[in-house]
C-alpha positions as CSV (number, residue, x, y, z in Angstrom):
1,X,0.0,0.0,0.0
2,X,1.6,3.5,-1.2
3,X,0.5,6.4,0.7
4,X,1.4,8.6,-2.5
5,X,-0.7,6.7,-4.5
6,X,-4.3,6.8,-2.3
7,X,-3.7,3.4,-1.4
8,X,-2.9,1.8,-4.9
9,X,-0.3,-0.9,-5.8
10,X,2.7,0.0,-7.9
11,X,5.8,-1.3,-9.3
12,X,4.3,-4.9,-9.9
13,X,4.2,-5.9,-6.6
14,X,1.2,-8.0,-5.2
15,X,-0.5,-7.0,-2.3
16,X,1.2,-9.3,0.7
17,X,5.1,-8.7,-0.8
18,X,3.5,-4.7,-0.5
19,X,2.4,-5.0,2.8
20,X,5.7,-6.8,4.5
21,X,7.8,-4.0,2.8
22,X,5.5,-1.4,4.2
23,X,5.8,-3.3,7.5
24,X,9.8,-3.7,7.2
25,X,9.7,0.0,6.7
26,X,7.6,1.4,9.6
27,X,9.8,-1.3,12.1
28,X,13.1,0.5,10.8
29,X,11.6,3.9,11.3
30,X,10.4,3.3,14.9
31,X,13.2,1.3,16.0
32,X,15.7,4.4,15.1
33,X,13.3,6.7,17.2
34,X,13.0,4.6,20.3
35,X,16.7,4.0,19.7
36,X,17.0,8.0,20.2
37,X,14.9,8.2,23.0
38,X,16.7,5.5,25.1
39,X,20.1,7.1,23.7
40,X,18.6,10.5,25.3
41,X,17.6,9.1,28.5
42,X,20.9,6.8,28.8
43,X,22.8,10.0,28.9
44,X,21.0,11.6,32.0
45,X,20.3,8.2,34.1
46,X,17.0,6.8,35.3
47,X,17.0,9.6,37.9
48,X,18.1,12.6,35.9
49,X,22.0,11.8,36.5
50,X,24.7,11.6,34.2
51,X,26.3,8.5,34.8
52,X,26.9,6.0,32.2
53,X,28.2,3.4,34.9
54,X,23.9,2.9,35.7
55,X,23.3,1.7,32.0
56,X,24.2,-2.0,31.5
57,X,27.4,-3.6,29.9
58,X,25.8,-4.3,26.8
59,X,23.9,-1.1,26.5
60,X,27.3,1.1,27.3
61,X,28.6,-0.6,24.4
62,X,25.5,0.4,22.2
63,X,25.8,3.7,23.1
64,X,29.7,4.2,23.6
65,X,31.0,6.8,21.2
66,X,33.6,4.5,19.9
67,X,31.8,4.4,16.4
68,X,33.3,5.8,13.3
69,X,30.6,7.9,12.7
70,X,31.0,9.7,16.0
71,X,27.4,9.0,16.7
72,X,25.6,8.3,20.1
73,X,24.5,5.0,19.2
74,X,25.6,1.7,17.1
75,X,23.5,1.0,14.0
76,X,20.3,-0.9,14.1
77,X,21.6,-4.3,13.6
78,X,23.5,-3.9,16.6
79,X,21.0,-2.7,18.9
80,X,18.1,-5.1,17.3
81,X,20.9,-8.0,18.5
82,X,21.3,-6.1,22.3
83,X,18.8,-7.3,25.0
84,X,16.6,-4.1,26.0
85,X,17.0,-1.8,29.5
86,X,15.9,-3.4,32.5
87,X,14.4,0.0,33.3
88,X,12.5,2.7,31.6
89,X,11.2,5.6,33.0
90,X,8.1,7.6,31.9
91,X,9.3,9.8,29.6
92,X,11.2,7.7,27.3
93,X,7.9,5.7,27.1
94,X,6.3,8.7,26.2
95,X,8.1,9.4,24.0
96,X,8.3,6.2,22.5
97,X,4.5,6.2,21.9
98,X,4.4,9.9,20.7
99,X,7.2,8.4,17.8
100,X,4.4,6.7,17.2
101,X,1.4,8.2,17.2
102,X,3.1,11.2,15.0
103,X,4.5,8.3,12.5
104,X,0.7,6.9,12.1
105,X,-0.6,10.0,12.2
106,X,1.6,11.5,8.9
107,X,1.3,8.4,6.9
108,X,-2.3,8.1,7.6
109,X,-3.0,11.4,6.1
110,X,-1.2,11.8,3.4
111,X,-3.2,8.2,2.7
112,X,-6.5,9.3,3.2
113,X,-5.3,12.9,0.8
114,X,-4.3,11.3,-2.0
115,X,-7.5,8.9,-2.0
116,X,-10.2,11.8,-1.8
117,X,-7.6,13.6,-4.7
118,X,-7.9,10.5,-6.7
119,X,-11.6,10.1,-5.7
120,X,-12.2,14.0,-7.4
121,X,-9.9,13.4,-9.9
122,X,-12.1,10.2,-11.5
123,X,-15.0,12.1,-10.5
124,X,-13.7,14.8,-12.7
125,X,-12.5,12.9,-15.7
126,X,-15.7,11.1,-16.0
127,X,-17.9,14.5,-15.9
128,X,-15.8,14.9,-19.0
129,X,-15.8,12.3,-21.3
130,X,-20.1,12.5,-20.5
131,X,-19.6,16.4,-21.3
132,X,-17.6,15.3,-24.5
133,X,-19.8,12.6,-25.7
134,X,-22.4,15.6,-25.6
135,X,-20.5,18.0,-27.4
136,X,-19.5,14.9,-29.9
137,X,-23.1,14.4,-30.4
138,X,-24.2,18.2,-31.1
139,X,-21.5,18.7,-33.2
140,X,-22.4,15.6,-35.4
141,X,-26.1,17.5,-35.1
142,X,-24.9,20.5,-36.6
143,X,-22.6,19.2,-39.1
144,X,-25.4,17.1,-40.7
145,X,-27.9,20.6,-40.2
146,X,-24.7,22.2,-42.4
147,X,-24.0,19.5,-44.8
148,X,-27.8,19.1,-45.1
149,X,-28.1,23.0,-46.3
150,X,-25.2,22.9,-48.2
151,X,-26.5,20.1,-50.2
152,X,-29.7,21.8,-50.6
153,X,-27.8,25.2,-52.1
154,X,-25.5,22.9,-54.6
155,X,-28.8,21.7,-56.1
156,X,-30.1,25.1,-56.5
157,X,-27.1,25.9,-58.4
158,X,-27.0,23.0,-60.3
159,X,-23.6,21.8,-58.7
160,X,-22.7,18.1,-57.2
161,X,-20.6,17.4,-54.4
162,X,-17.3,15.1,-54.8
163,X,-18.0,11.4,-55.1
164,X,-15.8,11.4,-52.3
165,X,-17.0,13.8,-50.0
166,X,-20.7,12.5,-50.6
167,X,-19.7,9.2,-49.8
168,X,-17.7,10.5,-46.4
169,X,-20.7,12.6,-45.7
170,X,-23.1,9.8,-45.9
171,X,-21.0,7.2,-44.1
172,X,-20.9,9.6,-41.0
173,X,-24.6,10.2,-41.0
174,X,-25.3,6.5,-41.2
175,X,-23.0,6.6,-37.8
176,X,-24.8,9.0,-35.9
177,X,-28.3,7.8,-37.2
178,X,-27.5,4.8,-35.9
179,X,-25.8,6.0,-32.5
180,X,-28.7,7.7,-31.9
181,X,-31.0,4.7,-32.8
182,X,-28.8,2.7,-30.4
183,X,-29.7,5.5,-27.3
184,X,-33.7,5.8,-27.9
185,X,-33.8,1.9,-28.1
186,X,-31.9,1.5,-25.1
187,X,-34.3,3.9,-23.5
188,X,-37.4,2.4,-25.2
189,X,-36.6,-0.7,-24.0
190,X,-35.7,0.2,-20.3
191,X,-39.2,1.8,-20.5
192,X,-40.9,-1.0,-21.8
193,X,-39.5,-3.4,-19.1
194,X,-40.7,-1.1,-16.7
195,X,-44.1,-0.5,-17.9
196,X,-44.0,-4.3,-18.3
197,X,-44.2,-5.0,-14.6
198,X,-47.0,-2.7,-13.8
199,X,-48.8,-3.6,-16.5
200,X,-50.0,-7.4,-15.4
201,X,-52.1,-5.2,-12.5
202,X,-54.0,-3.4,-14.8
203,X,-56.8,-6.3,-15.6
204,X,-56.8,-6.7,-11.4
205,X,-57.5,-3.2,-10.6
206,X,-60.2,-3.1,-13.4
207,X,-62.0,-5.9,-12.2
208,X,-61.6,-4.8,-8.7
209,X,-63.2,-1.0,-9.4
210,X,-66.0,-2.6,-11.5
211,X,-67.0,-4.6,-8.8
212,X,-66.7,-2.0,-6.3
213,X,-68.5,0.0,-8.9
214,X,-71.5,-1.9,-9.2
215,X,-71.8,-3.0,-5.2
216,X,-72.2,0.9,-4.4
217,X,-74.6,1.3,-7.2
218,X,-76.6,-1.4,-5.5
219,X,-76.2,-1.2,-1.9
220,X,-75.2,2.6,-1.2
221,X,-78.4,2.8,0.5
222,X,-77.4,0.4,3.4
223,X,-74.5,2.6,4.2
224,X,-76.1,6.3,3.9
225,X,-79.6,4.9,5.5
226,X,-78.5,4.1,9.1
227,X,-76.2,7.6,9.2
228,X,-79.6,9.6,7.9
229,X,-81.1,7.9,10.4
230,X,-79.3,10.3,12.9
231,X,-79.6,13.5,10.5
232,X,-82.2,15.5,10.6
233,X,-84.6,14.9,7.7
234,X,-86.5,18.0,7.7
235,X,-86.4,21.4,6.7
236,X,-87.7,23.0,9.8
237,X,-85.6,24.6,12.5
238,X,-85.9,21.9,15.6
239,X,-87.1,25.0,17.5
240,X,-89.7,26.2,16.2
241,X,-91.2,22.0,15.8
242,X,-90.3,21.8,19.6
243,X,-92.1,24.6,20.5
244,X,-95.7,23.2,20.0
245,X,-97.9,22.8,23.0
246,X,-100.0,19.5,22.4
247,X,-102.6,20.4,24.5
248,X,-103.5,23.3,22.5
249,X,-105.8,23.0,19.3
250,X,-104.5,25.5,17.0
251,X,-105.4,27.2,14.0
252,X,-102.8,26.1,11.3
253,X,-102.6,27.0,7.6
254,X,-104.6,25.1,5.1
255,X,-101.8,23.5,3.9
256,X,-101.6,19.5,5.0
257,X,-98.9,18.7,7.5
258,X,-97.2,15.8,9.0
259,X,-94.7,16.9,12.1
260,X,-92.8,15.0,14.0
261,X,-90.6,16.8,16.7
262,X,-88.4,14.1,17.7
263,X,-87.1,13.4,14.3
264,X,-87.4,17.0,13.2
265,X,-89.4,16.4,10.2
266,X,-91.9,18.7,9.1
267,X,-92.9,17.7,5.7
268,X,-96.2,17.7,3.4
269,X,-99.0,15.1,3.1
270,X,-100.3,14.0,-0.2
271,X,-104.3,13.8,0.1
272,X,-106.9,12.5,-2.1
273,X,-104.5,10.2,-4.7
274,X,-105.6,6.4,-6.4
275,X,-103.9,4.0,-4.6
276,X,-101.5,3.3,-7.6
277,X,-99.9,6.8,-7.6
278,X,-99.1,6.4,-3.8
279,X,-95.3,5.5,-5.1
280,X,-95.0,8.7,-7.6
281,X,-96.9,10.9,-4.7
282,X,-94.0,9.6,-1.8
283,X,-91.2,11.5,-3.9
284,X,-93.0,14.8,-3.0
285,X,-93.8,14.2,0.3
286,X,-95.6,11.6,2.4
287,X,-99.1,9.8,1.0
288,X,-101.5,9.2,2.3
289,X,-102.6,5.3,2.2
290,X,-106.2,4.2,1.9
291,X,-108.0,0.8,1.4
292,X,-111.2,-0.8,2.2
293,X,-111.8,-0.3,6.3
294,X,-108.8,1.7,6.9
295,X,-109.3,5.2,4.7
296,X,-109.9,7.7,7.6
297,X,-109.3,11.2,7.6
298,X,-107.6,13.2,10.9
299,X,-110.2,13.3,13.1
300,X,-112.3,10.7,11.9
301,X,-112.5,7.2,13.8
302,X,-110.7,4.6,12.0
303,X,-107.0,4.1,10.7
304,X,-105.3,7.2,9.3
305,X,-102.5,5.5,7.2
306,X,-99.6,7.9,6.4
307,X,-96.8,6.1,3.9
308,X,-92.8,7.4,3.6
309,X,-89.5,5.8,2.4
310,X,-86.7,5.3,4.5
311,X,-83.8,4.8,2.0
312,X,-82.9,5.4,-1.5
313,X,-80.0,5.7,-3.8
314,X,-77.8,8.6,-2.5
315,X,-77.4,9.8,-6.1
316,X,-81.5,9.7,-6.9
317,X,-82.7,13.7,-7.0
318,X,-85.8,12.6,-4.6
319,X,-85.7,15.1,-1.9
320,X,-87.8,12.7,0.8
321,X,-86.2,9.4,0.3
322,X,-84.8,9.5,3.4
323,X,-88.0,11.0,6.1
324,X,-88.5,7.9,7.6
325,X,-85.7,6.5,7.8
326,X,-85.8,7.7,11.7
327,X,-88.8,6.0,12.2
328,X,-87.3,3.4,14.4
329,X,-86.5,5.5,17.3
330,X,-90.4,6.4,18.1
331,X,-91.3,5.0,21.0
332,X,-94.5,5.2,23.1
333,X,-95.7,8.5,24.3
334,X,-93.9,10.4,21.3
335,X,-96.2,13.0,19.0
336,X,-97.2,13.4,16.2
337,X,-98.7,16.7,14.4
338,X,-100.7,16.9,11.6
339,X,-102.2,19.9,10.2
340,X,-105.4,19.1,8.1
341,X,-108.0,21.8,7.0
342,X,-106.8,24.6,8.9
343,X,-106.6,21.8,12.7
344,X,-103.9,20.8,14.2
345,X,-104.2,17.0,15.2
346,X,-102.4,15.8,18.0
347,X,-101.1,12.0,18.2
348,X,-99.5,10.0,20.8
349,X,-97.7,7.2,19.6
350,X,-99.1,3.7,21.6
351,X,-96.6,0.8,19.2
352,X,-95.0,-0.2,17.1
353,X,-94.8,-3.8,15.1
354,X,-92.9,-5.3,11.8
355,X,-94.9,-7.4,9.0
356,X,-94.4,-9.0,5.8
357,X,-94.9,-6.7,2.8
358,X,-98.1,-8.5,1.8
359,X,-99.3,-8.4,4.8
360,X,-101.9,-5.7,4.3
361,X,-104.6,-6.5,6.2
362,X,-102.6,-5.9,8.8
363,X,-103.7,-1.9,8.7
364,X,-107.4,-3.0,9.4
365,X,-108.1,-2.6,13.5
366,X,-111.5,-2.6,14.4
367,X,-111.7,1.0,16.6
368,X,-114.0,3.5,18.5
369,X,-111.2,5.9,18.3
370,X,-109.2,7.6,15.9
371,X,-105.9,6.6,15.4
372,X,-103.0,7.1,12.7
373,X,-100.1,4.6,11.1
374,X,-97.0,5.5,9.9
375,X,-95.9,3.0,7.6
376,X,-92.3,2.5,5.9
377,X,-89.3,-0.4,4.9
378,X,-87.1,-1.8,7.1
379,X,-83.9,-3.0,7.7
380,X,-82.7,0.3,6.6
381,X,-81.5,0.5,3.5
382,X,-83.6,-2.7,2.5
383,X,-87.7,-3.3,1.3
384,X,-87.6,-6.5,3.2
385,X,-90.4,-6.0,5.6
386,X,-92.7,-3.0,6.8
387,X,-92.8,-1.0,10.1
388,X,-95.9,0.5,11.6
389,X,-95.9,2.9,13.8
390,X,-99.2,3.3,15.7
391,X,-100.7,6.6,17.5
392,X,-104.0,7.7,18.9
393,X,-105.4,11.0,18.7
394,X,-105.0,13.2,21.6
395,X,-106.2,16.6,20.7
396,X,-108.3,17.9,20.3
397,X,-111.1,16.1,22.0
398,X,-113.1,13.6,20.2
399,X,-116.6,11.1,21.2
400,X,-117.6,8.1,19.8
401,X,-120.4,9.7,17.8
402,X,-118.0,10.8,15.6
403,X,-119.0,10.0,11.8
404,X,-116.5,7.6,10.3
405,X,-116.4,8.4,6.2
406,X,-115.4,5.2,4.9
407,X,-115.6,6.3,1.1
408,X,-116.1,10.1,1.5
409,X,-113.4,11.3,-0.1
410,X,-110.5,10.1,-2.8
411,X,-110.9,6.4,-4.0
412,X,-110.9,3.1,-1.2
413,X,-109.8,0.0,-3.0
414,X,-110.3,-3.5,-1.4
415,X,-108.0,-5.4,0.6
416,X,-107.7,-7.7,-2.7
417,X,-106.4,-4.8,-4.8
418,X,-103.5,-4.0,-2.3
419,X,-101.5,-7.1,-2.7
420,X,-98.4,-5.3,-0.8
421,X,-97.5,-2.4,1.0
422,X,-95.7,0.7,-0.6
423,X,-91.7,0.2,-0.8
424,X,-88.9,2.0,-1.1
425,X,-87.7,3.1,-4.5
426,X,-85.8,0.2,-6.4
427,X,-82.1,-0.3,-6.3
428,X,-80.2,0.3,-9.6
429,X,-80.6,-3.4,-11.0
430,X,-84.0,-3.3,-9.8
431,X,-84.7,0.0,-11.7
432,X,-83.0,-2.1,-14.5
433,X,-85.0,-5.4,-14.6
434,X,-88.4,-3.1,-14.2
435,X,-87.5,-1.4,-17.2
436,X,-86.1,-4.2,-18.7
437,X,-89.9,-6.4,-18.3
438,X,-91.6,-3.1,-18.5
439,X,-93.1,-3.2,-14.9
């Protein structure tokens, strides 16, 4: 190992005949330093003293001036073969490690020097030859851009270039046409392998967002049902529903209302429709639902049947799909408002129960009083069966003698003619297959 090299071989050696010369070296070199110090301390005694009687016979004789060079100590050979002081006091061990430490010290650094220069230097020297292959390249560029418009004056002219010469000129394009078609293939290539790897994921994450696709187009409803559940459904600030006294029969606008203050919904009733436009009349409102022997109106003593969704498609523009989808939280002793020909009609709800969708005789009790059913799906999000909410009417006050218009108003249809309960609006497939058989 050379330090003026950075730590490169020279001169043919291999690296173990390198190292025990370098080794070889470094002994010689400390051994004639330590060989100073001892010659230094020698002189002045273990305690300071001149005396050459305390050093030992074979050490007086290293360091006896007798030598022809007149110098304080015997050549190495000599002192390598002579056994060492029996003594040795602190500072000539000091010094013999500060020979040392300064020897590693130097030769370590100029080591590490010349490898960072050599380091820079390739550094350097490569930064070139990539600058020069650029500048080769642009001025192969411009020398076919020259030799291009040159060609392009002689034929304006009407004169030829040498057979030579065009021959020269067309062998060097063919060489940088083709360097260049080496580089973009290269790169093309490095591309394609790339794109290669990501491409056998493609077909997974397609098949994976169509399926994610079509499960939210079909069941969306299941996740935005239960959280509108919990959202208030209606327009109506909660304090102005909350502020109604049930005990007091009031005179309300004409316009028919259903309000509920516990699931702040405030939202209009459709009156007087055929029973087979109850679906249509829902996505403006509530409907109101009448068949044979449960068609009463607020007031009147019978069933007053009031029909809502409680889910839908979170992309359908229906502004009510989701007013009942609270209806699950009522619980006995909740009221309910509805505002019919200028009366406010106050209901206290008494149960609740879940039937099968076909299950439509279901909403004919046999009563002296009147009373009113909310009807909508459930599971949320689902058609699968029907809740009924049932209330009776609190205010205002009511007696038996009451008339009970089965048929007065609108049109009754029989049990028969009901064969199920209003739903929720179909899914997307659903929409699909009714269009599909026309239903």
């Amino acid at each position: 190992m050379d330090s003026d090299t950075g730590g490169q071989f020279s001169n043919g050696f291999n690296r173990s005949a390198s190292s025990d010369l370098q080794r070889r070296a470094a002994v010689d070199i400390a051994r004639q330093k330590v060989l100073a110090a001892y010659a230094s301390s020698a002189q002045n005694g273990p305690l300071g003293q001149t005396n050459s009687s305390n050093l030992s016979q074979p050490s007086r004789a290293i360091y006896s001036g007798n030598s022809s060079t007149n110098s304080s100590y015997t050549t190495v050979s000599h002192y390598k073969d002579a056994p060492a002081p029996s003594k040795i006091n602190s500072d000539s061990w000091r010094t013999y490690h500060s020979a040392w430490q300064d020897y590693y010290q130097k030769y370590y650094s100029e080591y590490y020097s010349n490898a960072a220069r050599n380091y820079i230097a390739k550094e350097r020297l490569k930064d070139a030859r990539e600058h020069a292959e650029d500048e080769e390249i642009n001025s192969m560029l411009s020398r076919i851009g020259n030799r291009n418009k040159n060609e392009s004056k002689e034929q304006k002219t009407g004169l030829s270039l040498d057979d030579v010469s065009t021959k020269q000129n067309t062998e060097d394009t063919t060489g940088i046409i083709d360097n260049l078609r080496r580089k973009i293939r290269k790169k093309a290539t490095d591309s394609a392998k790339k794109s290669r790897r990501h491409r056998r994921f493609i077909p997974i994450i397609a098949g994976v967002t169509v399926v994610l696709l079509i499960l939210f187009l079909q069941y969306n409803r299941l996740i935005f049902a239960p959280i509108m559940a919990y959202v208030s459904p209606g327009n109506a600030p909660a304090t102005e529903i909350e502020a109604l006294d049930p005990t007091i029969t009031q005179t309300v606008s004409a316009d028919p209302r259903l309000i509920i203050p516990k699931l702040n919904i405030d939202v209009p009733i459709n009156f007087n429709i055929p029973l087979s436009d109850v679906m249509s009349a829902m996505n403006h409102g509530v409907a109101h639902y009448r068949i044979s022997g449960a068609s009463a109106f607020p007031g009147e003593i019978g069933n007053f049947i009031i029909t809502g969704h409680s889910a839908g498609d979170v992309y359908s523009p229906n502004p009510y799909k989701y007013i009942f989808s609270g209806l699950e939280r009522m619980e006995e002793g909740d009221l309910i408002y509805v505002n019919y020909n200028s009366v406010r009609y106050t209901y206290k709800v008494t149960g609740k129960q879940v039937i099968e969708p076909t299950d439509v005789g279901a909403l004919v009790v046999q009563t002296d009083r009147p009373l009113i059913t909310l009807v909508t799906c459930t599971p949320l999000g689902t058609s699968r069966y029907r809740l009924l909410v049932t209330g009776e009417q609190i205010s205002p006050s009511y007696n038996n003698d009451t008339a009970y218009q089965d048929a007065s108003q609108g049109t009754v249809v029989n049990i028969d003619e009901a064969a199920e309960l209003p739903s929720n609006e179909p899914s997307f497939f659903e929409g699909i297959w009714n269009w599909l058989t026309g239903q």
